[in-house]
C-alpha positions as a LaTeX table, in Angstrom:
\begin{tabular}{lrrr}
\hline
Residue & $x$ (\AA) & $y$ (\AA) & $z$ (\AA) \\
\hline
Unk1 & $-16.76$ & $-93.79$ & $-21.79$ \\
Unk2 & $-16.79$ & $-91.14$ & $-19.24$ \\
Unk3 & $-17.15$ & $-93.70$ & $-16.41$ \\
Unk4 & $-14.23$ & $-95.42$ & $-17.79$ \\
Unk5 & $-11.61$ & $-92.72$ & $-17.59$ \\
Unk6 & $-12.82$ & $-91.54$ & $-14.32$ \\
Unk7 & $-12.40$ & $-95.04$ & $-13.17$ \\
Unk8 & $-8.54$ & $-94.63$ & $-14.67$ \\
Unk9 & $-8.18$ & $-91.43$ & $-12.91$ \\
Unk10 & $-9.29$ & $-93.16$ & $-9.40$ \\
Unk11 & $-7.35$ & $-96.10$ & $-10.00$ \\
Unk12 & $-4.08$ & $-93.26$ & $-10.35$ \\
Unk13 & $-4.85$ & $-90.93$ & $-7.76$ \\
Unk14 & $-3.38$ & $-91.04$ & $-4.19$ \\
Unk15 & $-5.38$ & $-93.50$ & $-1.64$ \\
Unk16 & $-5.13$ & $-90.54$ & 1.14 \\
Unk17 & $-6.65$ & $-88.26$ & $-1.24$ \\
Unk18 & $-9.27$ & $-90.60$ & $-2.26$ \\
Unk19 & $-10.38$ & $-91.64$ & 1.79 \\
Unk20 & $-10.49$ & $-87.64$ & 2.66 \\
Unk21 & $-12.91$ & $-87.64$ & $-0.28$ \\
Unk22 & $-15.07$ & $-90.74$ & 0.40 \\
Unk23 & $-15.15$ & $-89.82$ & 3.98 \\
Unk24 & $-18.05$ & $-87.32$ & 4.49 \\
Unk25 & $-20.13$ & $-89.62$ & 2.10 \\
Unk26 & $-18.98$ & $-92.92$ & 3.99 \\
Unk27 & $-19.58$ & $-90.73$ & 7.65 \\
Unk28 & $-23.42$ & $-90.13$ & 6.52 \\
Unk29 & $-23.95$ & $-93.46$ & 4.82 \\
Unk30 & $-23.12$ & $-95.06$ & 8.47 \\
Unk31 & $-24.61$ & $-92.51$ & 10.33 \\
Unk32 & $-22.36$ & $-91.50$ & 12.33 \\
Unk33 & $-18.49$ & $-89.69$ & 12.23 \\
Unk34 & $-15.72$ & $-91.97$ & 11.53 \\
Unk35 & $-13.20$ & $-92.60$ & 13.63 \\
Unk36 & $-8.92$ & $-92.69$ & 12.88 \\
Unk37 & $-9.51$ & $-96.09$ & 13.41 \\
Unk38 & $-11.71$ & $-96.18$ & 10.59 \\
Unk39 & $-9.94$ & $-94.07$ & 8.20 \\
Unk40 & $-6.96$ & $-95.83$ & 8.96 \\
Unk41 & $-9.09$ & $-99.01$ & 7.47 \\
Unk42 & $-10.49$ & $-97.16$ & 4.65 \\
Unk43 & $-6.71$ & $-96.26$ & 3.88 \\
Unk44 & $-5.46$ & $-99.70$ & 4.18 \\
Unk45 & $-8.36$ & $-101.25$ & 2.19 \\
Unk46 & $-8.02$ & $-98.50$ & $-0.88$ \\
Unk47 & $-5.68$ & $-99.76$ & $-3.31$ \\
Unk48 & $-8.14$ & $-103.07$ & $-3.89$ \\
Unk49 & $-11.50$ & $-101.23$ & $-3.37$ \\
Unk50 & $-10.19$ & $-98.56$ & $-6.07$ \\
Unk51 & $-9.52$ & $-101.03$ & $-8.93$ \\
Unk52 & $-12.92$ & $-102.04$ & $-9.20$ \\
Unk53 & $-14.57$ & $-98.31$ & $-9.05$ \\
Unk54 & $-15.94$ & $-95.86$ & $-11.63$ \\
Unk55 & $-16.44$ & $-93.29$ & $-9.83$ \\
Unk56 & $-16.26$ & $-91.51$ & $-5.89$ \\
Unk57 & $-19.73$ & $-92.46$ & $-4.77$ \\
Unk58 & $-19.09$ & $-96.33$ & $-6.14$ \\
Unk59 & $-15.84$ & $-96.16$ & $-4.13$ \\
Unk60 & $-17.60$ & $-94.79$ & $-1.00$ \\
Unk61 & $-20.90$ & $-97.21$ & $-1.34$ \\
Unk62 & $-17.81$ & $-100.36$ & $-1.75$ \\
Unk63 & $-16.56$ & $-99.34$ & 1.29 \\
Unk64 & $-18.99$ & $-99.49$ & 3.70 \\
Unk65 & $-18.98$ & $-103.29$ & 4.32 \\
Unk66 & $-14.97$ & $-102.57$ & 6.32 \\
Unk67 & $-16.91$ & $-100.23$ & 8.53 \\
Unk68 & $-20.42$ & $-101.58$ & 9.51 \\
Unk69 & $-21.06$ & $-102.86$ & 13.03 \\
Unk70 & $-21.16$ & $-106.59$ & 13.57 \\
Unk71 & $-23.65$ & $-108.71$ & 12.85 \\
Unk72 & $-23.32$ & $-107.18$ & 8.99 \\
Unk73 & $-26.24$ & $-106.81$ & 7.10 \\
Unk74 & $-26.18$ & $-109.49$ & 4.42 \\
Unk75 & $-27.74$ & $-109.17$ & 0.73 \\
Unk76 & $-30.04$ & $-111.11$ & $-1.12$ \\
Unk77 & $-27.16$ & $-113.10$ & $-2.88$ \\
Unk78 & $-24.96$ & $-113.63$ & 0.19 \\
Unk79 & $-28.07$ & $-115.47$ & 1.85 \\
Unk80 & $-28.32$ & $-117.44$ & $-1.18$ \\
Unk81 & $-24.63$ & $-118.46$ & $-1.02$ \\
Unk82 & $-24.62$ & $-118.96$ & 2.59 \\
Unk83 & $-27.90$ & $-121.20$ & 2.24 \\
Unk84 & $-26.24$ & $-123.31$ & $-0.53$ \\
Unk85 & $-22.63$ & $-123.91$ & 0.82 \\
Unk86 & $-21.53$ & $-127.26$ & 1.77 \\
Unk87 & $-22.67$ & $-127.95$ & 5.53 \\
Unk88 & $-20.18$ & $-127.47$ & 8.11 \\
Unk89 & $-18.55$ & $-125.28$ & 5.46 \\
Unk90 & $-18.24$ & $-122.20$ & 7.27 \\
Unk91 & $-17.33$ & $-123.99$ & 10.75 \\
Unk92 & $-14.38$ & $-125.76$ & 8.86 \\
Unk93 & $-13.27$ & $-122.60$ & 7.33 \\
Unk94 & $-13.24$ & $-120.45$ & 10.72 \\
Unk95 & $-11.13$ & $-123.63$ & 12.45 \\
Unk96 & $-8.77$ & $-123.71$ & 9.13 \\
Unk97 & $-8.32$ & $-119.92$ & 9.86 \\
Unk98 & $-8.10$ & $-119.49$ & 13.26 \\
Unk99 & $-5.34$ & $-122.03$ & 13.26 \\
Unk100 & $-3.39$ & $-119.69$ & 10.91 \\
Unk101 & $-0.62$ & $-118.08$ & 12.30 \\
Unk102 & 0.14 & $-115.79$ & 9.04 \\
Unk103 & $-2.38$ & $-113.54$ & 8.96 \\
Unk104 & $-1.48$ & $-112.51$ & 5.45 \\
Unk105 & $-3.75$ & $-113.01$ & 1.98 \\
Unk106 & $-1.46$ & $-115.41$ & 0.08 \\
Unk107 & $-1.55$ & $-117.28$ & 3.40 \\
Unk108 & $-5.25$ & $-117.19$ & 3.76 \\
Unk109 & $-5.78$ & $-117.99$ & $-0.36$ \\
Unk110 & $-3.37$ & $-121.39$ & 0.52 \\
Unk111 & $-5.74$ & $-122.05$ & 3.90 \\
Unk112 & $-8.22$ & $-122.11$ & 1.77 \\
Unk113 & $-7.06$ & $-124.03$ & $-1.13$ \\
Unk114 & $-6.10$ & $-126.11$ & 1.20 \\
Unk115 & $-9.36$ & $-126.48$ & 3.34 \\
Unk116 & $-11.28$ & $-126.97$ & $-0.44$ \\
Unk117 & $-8.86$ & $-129.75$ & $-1.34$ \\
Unk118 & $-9.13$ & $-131.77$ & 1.68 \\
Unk119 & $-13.06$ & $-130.99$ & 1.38 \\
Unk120 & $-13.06$ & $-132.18$ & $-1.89$ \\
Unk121 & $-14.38$ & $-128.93$ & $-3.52$ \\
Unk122 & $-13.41$ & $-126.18$ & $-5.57$ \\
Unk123 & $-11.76$ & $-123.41$ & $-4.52$ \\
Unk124 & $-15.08$ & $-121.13$ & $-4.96$ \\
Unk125 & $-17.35$ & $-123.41$ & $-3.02$ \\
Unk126 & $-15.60$ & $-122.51$ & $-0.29$ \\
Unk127 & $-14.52$ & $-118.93$ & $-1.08$ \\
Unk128 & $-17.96$ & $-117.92$ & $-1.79$ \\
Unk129 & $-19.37$ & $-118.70$ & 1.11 \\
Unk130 & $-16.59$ & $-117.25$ & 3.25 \\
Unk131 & $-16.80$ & $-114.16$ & 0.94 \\
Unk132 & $-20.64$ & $-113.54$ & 1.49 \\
Unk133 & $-19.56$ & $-114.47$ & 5.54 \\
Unk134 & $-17.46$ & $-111.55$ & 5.74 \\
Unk135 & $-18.19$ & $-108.82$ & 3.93 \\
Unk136 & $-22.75$ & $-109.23$ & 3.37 \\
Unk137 & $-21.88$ & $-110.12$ & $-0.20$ \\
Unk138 & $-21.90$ & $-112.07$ & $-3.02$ \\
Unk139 & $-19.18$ & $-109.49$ & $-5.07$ \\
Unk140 & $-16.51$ & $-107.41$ & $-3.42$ \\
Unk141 & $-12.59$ & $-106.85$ & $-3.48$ \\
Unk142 & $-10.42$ & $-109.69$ & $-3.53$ \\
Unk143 & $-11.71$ & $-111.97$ & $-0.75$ \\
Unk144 & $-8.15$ & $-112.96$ & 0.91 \\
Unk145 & $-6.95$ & $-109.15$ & 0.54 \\
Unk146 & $-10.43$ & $-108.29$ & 2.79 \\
Unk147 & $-9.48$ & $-110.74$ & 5.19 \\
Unk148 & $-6.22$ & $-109.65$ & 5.47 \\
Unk149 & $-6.93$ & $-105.72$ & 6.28 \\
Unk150 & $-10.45$ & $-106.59$ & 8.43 \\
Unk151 & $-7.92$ & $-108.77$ & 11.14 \\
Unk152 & $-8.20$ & $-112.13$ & 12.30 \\
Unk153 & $-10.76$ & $-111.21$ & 15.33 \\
Unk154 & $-12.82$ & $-109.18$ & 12.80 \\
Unk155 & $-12.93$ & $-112.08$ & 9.79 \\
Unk156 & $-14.08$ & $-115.18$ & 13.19 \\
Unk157 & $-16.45$ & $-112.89$ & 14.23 \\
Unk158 & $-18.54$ & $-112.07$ & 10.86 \\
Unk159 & $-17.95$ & $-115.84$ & 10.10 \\
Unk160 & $-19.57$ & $-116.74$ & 13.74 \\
Unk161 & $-22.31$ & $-114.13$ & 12.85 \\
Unk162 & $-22.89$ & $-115.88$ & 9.41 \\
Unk163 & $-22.70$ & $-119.06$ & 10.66 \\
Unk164 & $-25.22$ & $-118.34$ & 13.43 \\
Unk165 & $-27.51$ & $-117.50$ & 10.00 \\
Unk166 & $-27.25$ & $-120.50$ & 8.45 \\
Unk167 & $-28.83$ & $-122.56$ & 11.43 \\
\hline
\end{tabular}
């Protein structure tokens, strides 16, 4: 129960407030001192990594994935989701995206849609994949939101790095 109104609270409370919190734990789970540039990211990726966390040190372990150097370490399940995904999958989807020219997540979600109906597949064969592609796993914030606050150059490069995986 506890868990659960904390989570309220963090949900509620200022994303400013929450990165200057986050930040020493974030600085030391990297290894190294963030830069504006990074708590400029943290701040822009806060209001979706916030809905999903109980407490400060959930929120600062969520976070890490924006911040870690390419290639990104990839879990257990994100292998397994890159190892089952529809060859040429991930090639497809980093053509279908670097083609966009709105860089925005309801334009990425209808790339995708798109890209899954011309594939013939569901919207989470190919959302999966891209989500373990970008961010090393198989669960995070919403996947088009991500893609939207990492940046195009960013999103082509973890899907190159995952993509160089898979062969």
């Amino acid at each position: 129960k506890l868990e659960n109104v904390n989570g309220h609270y963090l949900r509620a409370a200022d994303d400013a407030r929450l990165v200057g919190l986050i930040a020493p734990g974030v600085a030391a789970a990297l290894g190294r001192a963030l830069t504006p540039a990074d708590l400029d990211l943290l701040h822009r990726s806060m209001p979706e990594l916030k809905k999903r966390a109980a407490n400060l040190n959930d929120l600062a372990h969520s976070s890490l994935f924006y911040l870690r150097s390419r290639p990104i370490p990839m879990d257990d399940a994100a292998r397994k989701l890159l190892a089952s995904a529809t060859p040429g999958l991930l090639d497809q989807a980093r053509a279908t995206l670097a083609a966009q020219p709105d860089w925005t997540a309801a334009a990425l979600e209808a790339a995708a849609r798109t890209l899954a109906e011309t594939a013939g597949l569901k919207l989470g064969q190919v959302a999966q994949p891209l989500r373990a592609a970008v961010t090393g796993a198989a669960q995070s914030p919403g996947l088009f939101e991500v893609m939207a606050v990492l940046g195009r150059d960013e999103v082509l490069g973890r899907i190159d790095d995952a993509s160089s995986l898979k062969d």
